[in-house]
C-alpha positions in Angstrom: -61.6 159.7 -140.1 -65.4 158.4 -140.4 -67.2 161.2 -140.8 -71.2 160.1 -140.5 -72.9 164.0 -139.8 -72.9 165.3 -143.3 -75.0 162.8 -144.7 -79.0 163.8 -146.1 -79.8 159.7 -144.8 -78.6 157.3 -142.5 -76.0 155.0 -144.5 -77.3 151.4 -144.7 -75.8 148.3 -141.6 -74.0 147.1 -144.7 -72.0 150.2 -145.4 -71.2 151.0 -141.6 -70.1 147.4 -141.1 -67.6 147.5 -144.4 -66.1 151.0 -142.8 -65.7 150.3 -139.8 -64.0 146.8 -140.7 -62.2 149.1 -143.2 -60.7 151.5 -140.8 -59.7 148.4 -138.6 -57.2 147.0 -141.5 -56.1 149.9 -141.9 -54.8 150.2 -138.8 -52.9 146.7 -139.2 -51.5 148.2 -142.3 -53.3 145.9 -144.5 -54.9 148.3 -146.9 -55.5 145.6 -150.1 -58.2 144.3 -147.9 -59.4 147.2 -146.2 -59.6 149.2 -150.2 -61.7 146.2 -151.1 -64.5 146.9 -148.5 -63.9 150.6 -149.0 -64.4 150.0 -152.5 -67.7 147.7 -151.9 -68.8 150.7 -149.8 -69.2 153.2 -152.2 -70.8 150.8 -154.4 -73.5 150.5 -151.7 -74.1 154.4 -151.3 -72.5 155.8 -154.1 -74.0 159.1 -153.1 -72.0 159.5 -149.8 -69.5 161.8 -150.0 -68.2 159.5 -146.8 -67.7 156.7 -149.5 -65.5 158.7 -151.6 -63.7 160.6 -148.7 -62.8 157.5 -146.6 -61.3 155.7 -150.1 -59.6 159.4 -150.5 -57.6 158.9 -147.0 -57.2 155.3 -148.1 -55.2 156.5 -151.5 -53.5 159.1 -149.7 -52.0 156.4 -146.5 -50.9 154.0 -150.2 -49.9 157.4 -151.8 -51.5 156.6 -155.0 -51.8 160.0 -155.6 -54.2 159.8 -158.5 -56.2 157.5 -156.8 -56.8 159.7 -154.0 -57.3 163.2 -156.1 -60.2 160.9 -158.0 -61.9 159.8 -155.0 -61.3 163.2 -153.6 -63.4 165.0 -156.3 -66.2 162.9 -156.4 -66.1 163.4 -152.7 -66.1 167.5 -152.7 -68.8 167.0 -155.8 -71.8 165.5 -153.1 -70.7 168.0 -150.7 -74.0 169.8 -149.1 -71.5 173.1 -148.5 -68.2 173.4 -150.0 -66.3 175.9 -147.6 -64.4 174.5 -144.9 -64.9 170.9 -145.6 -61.9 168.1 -144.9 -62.5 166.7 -148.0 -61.1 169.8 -150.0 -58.1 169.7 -147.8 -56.9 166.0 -148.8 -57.5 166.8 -152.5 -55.3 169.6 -151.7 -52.6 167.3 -150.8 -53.5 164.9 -153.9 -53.0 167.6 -155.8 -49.7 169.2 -154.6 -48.2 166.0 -154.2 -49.6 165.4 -158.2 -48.2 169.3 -159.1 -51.6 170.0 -159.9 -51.3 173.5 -159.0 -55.0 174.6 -160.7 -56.8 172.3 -158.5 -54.7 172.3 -155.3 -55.4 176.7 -155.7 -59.0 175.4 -155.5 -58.8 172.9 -153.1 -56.7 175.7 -150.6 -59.7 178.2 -151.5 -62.3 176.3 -151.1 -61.3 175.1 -147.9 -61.0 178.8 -146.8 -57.3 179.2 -147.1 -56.2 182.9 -149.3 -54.1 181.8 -152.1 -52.1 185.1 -153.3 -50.8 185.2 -157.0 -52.4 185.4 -159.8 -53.9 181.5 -160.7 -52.6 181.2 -163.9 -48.7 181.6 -164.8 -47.4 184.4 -167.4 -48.6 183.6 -170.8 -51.4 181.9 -169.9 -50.2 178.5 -169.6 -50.5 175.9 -166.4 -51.5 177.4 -163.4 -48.2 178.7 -161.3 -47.5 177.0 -158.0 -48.7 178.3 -154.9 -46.5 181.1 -153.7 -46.0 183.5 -150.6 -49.0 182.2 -148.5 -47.3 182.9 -145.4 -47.9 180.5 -142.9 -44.6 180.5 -140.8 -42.6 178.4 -139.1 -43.6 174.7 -138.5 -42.2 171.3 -137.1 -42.1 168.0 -138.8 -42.3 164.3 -137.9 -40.3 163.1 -140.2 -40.2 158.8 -140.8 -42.9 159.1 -138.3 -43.6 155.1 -138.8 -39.9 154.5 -138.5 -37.1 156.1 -136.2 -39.2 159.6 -136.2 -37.0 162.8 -136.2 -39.0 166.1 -135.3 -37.1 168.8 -137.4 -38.3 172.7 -138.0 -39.3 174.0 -141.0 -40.7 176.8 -143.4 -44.5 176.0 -144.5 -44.7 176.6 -148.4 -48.2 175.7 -148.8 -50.8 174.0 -146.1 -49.3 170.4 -147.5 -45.8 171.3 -148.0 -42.6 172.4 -145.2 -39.1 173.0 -146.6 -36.8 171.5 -144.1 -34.4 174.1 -142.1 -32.8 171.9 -139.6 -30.5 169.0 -140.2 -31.9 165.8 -139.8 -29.8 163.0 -138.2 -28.9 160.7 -141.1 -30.8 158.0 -139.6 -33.9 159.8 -141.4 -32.5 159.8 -144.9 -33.4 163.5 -144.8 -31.6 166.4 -145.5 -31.5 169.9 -145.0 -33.2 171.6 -147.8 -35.8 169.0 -148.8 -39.5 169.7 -149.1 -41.4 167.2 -148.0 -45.6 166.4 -148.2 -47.3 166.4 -144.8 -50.6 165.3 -143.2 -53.1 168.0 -142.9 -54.0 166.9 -138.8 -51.1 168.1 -136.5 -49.3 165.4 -134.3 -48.0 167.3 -131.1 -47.2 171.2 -130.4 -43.5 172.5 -129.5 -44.4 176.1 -127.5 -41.2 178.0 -126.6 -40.5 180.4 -124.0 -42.5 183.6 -125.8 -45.5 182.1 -125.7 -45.4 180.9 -129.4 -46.6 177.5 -130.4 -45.7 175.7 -133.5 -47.8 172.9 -134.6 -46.1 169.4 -135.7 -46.8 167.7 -138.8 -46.3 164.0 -140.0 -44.0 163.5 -142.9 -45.9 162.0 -145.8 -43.2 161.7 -148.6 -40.6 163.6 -150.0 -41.4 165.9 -152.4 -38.2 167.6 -153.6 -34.6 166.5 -152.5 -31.9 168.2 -151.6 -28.5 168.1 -153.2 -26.5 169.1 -149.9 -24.8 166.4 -148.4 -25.0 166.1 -144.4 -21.5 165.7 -143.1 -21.2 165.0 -139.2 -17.8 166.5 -137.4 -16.5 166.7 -134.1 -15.9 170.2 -132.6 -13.4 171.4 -129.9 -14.9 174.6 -129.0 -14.2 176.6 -126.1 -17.4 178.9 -125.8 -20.9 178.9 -127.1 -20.2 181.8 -128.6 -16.7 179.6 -130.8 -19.8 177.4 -131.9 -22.5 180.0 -133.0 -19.5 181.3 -135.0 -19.8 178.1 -136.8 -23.3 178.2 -137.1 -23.4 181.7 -138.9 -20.4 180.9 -141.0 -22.3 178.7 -142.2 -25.4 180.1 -142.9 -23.8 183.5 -144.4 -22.3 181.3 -147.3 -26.3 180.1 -147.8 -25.8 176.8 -145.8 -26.2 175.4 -142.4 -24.4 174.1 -139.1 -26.1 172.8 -136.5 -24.9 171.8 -133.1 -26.7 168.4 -132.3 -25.2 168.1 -129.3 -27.3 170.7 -127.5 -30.4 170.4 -130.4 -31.0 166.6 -130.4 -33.0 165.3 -127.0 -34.5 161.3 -127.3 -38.3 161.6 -126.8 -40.9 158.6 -126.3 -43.7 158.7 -128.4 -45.9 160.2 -125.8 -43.6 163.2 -125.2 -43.3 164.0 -129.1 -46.7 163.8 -130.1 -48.0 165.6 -127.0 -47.0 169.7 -126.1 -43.2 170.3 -125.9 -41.7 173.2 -125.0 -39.0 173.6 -127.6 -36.1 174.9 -125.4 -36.5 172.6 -122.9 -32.7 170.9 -121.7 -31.3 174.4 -121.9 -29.8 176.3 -119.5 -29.7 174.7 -115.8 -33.2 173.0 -116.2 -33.2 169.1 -116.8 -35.9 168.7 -119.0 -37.6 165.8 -117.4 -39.2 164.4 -121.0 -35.4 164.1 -122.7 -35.2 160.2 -122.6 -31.0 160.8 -123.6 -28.3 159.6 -121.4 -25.1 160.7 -120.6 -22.6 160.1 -123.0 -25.2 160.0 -125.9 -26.8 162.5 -128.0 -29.2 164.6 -126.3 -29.1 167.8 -123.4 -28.7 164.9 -120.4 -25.8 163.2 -122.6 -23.3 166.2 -123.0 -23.3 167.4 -119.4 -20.9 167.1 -116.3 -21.1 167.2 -112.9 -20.3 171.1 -112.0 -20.4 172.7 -115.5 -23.1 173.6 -118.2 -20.6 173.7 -121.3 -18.4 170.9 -122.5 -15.9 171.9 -125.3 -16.4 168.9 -127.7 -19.5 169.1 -130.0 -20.9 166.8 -132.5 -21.9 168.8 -135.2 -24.0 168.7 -138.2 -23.3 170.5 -141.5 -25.6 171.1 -144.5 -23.3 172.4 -147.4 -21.2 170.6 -150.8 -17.9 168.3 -150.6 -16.0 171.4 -152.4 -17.0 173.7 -149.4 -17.2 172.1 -145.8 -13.2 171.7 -145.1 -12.7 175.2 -146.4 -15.6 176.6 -143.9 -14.3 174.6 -141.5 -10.7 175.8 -141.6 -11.7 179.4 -142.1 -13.9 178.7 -138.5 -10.3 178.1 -137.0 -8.2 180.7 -138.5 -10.6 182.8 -137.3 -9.5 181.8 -133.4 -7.2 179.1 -133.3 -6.6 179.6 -129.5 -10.1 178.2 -128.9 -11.3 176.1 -131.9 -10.3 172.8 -133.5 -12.4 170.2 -135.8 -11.4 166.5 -136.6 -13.4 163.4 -137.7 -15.4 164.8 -140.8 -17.6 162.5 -142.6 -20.4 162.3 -145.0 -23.2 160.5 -143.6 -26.4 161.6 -145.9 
């Protein structure tokens, strides 16, 4: 987070001692003090762009987003080269996080990222928000200083993932929302192809959701009675999602390090899901002698007006094999 090899001189005792005191507040969480030295900091060596950069993380851990998009330029303004530099990639979160869709097009460029679209929206007014950048699929911490979820998602921009599973309600997330996220990757989840996905740490939320999450309990004979439920779901333009078989309980360690993402599957007892039986989790919703068992907790993603009606339509559709009971709102 110090970054010393840029500089054109050595930074004085004074203004290593006040960062490095700095850094160690802000690990205790006690970033009045540490913004104080920070601050005293760049009033020693004003012409750092270290100075300016390290109060730039600073604003960005408070999110005082203006803060951190002012410290930001003057921090990318002493820059010896522009391209590539971290500094451009925190004012790029300032500035999505503030809307600021001119500068965040320059932070993303200058930082070597294409931006496609034209930077300026029909009729010449404010610059449009970053669109169609393409940069896949992604994982996200979210709470990551509370009860941390890991949940995929859609990157919009480098600073932004639209959230495609369906968070637990323990998160106070739903499926749908955009949230900010850190620009350094926590942990990797691989999967069987050889793909890895790169996982971020929630910031904030940046755009809610208006779906409700509603938690139900299945009886379902086959996997193939709930991945009915799961594309009934998503052909109306909402979501199921079995959390029975999705949710495994990871320690810290295990969820910021390389994960394989199908792990728990099939016959393999993934040896990193902390679960136990009779709880949420691969480990908790097996039996001795058989791989499926009928009853499924299940999340849905979709409005009040809807879920009974998807639900019933899941049973007419095989009544033999399929039963719900229990619904509830829970986020």
């Amino acid at each position: 987070m110090r970054i010393f090899g840029k500089v054109r001189h050595r930074p004085s005792a004074s203004w290593r001692q006040a960062t490095d005191r700095a850094f160690t507040l802000i690990g205790d969480g006690r970033y009045e003090d540490a913004g104080a030295l920070l601050t005293r900091a760049a009033d020693l060596e004003p012409w750092l762009s270290e100075s300016w950069f390290n109060l730039a993380l600073l604003h960005k851990f408070r999110h005082d987003w203006e803060q951190a998009r002012a410290a930001g330029l003057r921090a990318v303004a002493l820059l010896d080269k522009e391209a590539g530099a971290p500094d451009w990639w925190n004012v790029g979160i300032a500035a999505t996080a503030l809307q600021d869709w001119p500068l965040a097009r320059r932070a993303w460029q200058a930082y070597g990222l294409k931006v496609p679209g034209r930077p300026r929206a029909a009729g010449g007014g404010a610059a449009a928000e970053p669109v169609g950048m393409e940069l896949g699929s992604a994982a996200v911490r979210l709470s990551p200083e509370g009860e941390a979820e890991v949940v995929w998602g859609r990157r919009l921009d480098p600073a932004r993932i639209e959230v495609l599973s369906i968070p637990l309600p323990s998160s106070g997330r739903r499926w749908g929302e955009v949230v900010l996220h850190d620009g350094v990757p926590h942990g990797e989840r691989t999967t069987t192809a050889g793909h890895s996905f790169p996982v971020f740490d929630e910031i904030e939320l940046w755009a809610p959701s208006p779906v409700p999450t509603w938690v139900v309990l299945l009886e379902a004979a086959t996997e193939e009675d709930r991945d009915a439920l799961e594309q009934l779901a998503a052909d109306a333009g909402f979501a199921a999602e079995d959390w029975s078989s999705s949710v495994r309980l990871l320690c810290r360690a295990c969820s910021e390090g390389v994960m394989p993402s199908a792990e728990g599957e099939g016959e393999h007892l993934d040896p990193h899901d902390h679960s136990e039986p009779g709880h949420p989790g691969p480990l908790g919703h097996r039996t001795a002698g058989e791989l499926w068992v009928p009853e499924r907790e299940c999340g849905i993603a979709a409005p009040a007006a809807l879920v009974r009606g998807l639900l019933d339509g899941w049973v007419a559709d095989s009544p033999d094999s399929r039963e719900w009971r229990d619904l509830e709102e829970v986020c």
